[in-house]
SENUKE-802460 format. One line per 2 residues: number of its first residue (from 0); their letters; for each residue z, x, y of C-alpha. Coordinates in pm, whole numbers. Each point is the difference from the previous one (the first is absolute). Last residue first. Example, Ala and Ser with C-alpha at 12.3 -4.5 7.8 and 13.67 -1.06 7.14 Angstrom:
<sites>
1) sa) 714/1367/-106  66/-137/-344 .
</sites>
This chain:
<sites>
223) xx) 348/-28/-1644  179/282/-148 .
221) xx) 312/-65/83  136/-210/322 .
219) xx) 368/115/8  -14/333/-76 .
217) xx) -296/93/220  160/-190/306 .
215) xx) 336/211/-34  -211/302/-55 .
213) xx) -153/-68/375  330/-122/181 .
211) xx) 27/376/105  -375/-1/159 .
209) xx) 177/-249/273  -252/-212/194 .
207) xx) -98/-225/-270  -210/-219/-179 .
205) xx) 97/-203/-323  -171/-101/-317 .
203) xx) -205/-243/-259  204/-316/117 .
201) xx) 52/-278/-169  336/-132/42 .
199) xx) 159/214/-263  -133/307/151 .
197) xx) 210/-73/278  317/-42/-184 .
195) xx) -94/339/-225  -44/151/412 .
193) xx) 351/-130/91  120/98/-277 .
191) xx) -114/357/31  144/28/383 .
189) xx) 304/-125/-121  39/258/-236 .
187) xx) -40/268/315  -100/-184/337 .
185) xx) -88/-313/152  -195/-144/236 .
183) xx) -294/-151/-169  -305/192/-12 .
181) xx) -315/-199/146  -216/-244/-244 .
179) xx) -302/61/-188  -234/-242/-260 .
177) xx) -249/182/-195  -320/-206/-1 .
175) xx) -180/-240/-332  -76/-251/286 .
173) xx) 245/-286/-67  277/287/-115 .
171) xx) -48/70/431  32/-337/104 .
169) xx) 350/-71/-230  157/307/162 .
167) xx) -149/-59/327  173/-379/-16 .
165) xx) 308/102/-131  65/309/273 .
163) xx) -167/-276/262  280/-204/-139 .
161) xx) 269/213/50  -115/151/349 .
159) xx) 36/-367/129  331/-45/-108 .
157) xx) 96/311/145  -120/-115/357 .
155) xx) -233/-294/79  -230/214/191 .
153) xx) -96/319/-174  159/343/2 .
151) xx) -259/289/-24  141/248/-293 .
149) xx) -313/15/-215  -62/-238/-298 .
147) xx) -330/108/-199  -266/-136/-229 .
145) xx) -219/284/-185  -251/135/-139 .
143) xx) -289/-221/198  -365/253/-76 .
141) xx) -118/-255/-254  -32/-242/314 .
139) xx) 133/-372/74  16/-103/-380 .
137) xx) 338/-164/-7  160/20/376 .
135) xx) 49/-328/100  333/-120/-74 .
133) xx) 172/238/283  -176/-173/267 .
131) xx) 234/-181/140  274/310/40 .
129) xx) -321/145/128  -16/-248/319 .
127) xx) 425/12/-23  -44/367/138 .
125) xx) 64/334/-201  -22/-94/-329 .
123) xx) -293/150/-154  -12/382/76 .
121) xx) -357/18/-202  -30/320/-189 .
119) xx) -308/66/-41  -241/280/-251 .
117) xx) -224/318/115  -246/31/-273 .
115) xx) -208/-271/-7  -301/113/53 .
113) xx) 13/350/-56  42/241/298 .
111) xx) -261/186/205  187/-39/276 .
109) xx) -260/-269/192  -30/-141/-293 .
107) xx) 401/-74/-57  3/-84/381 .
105) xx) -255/-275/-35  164/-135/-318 .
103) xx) 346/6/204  -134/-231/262 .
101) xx) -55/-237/-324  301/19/-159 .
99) xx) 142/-69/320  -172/-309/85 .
97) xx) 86/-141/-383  353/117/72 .
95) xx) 45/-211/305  -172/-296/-79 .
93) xx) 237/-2/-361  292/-70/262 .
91) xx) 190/87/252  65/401/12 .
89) xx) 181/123/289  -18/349/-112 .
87) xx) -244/153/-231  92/263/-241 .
85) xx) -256/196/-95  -90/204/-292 .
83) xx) -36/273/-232  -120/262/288 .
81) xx) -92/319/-169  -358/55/110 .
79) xx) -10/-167/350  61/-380/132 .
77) xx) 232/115/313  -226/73/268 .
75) xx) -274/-273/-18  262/-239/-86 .
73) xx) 133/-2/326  -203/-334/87 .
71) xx) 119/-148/-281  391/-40/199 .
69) xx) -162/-194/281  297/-178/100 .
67) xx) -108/-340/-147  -87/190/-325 .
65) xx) 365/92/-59  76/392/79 .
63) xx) -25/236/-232  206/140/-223 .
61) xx) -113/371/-218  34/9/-397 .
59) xx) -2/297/-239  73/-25/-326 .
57) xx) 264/249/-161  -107/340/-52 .
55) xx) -176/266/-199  -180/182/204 .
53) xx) -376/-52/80  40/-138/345 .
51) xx) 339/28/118  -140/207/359 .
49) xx) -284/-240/60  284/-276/-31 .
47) xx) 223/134/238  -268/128/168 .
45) xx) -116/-343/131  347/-181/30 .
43) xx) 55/272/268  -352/-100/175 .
41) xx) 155/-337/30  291/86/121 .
39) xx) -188/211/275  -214/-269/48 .
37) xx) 309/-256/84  179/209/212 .
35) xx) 259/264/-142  378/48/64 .
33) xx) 132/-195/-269  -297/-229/-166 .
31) xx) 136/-326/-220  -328/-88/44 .
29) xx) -161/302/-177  159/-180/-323 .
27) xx) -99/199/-305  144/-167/-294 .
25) xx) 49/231/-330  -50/-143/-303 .
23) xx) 162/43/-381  314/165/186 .
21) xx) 156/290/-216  68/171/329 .
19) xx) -204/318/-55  -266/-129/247 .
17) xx) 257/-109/267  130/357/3 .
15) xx) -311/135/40  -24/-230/281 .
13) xx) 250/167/163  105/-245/345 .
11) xx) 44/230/323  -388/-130/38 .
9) xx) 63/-325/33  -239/-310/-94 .
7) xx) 212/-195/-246  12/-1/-351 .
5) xx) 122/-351/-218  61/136/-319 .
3) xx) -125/-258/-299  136/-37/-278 .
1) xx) -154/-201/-332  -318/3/45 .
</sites>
C-alpha cells in the first residue's frame, strides 16, 4: 500500500469522492466523528463498506481503538463482507496483535468470512512501551500488513520521533510488513521529494488527510 487516505466520520464528506482518489486504501476513522456519537460512527463505517462491496475500489480499513480501551469489542459491527482490515490504535507489542488476530477470528466466523481475511495494521509508535517493542514483531500473526507512525507526539520531542521512525522502520522489514509513516508537510515538487526522501529510509508509504497529496504519494513510492 502505497497511499493511504485517512477518512473521517462526516457525512458532508463524499465518499465517492474518496473512492476515485487514486488512494490504494481508504481509512475509516469513526473516531474522528463530527456530529455523531460513537454508534452512530460506527454504524456509518458499516455501510460505508456494505455500500463499496463488489466495486472496484481501494481497500477498505476501519480504526479502532487500542485493546486497553476496548477497541475488539466493536468488532462485532465493523468485521463485514468488504472490510480489508483494521487498524489498531495504541499498539505495544506482538501481545497486542496476537490478541487481536484472535478476537478477529471470532468475528470473521461469526460473518461468515474466511479466516484470515480481514488483515492489521498495528499503529506502532505511539507511546515509548511500543517504541520498545518495535523489534518484536517477526512472526506475530499472518494477518500483520503493516507497521505504522501516526501523528501522536512522544516524550523526548523530535529526537524521539526520529528514532521510533528508525526503529519501526527496521521492526517492520524484521517481520516481512510494509512500513508507513504520516505525510510530510510540504507541497508541489517538494511534496515528491519529500516522499522519494522517505522512501529512502524504508518506508513502503504515507497516510494522509488531503486526497490531493494522493498522486504525489503514487509517484514517489512506485509499484511496491
Amino acid at each position: 500500500m502505497r497511499s493511504i487516505l485517512l477518512f473521517p466520520a462526516d457525512r458532508r464528506r463524499s465518499f465517492v469522492d474518496a473512492l476515485a482518489c487514486g488512494a490504494e486504501a481508504i481509512l475509516l476513522r469513526p473516531d474522528d466523528a463530527a456530529n455523531m456519537t460513537r454508534d452512530e460512527a460506527l454504524t456509518w463505517a458499516r455501510g460505508l463498506i456494505a455500500a463499496a462491496r463488489g466495486r472496484e475500489r481501494p481497500k477498505l480499513f476501519v480504526e479502532i481503538a487500542s485493546l486497553r480501551a476496548g477497541g475488539p469489542d466493536e468488532l462485532a459491527a465493523l468485521v463485514i463482507p468488504g472490510l480489508d482490515g483494521v487498524v489498531l490504535q495504541g499498539c505495544e507489542g506482538r501481545a497486542d496483535v496476537q490478541q487481536l488476530s484472535l478476537r478477529l477470528g471470532a468475528a470473521e466466523a461469526a460473518a461468515d468470512l474466511p479466516a484470515g481475511a480481514v488483515r492489521i495494521v498495528a499503529l506502532a509508535a505511539q507511546t515509548p512501551a511500543a517504541v520498545f517493542a518495535l523489534g518484536g514483531y517477526a512472526g506475530a500473526s499472518a494477518r500483520l500488513t503493516a507497521l505504522a507512525m501516526d501523528e501522536t507526539a512522544l516524550p523526548g520531542g523530535a529526537a524521539a520521533r526520529a528514532a521510533a521512525r528508525t526503529l519501526l522502520a527496521l521492526g517492520a522489514a524484521a517481520a516481512g510488513a510494509l512500513a508507513l509513516d504520516i505525510c510530510p508537510p510540504a507541497k508541489g515538487n517538494a511534496l515528491e521529494e519529500a516522499c522519494r526522501a522517505i522512501r529512502r529510509e524504508g518506508f513502503s508509504g504515507l497516510v494522509t488527510a488531503a486526497a490531493g497529496e494522493i498522486p504525489a504519494i503514487n509517484r514517489a513510492f512506485g509499484a511496491i
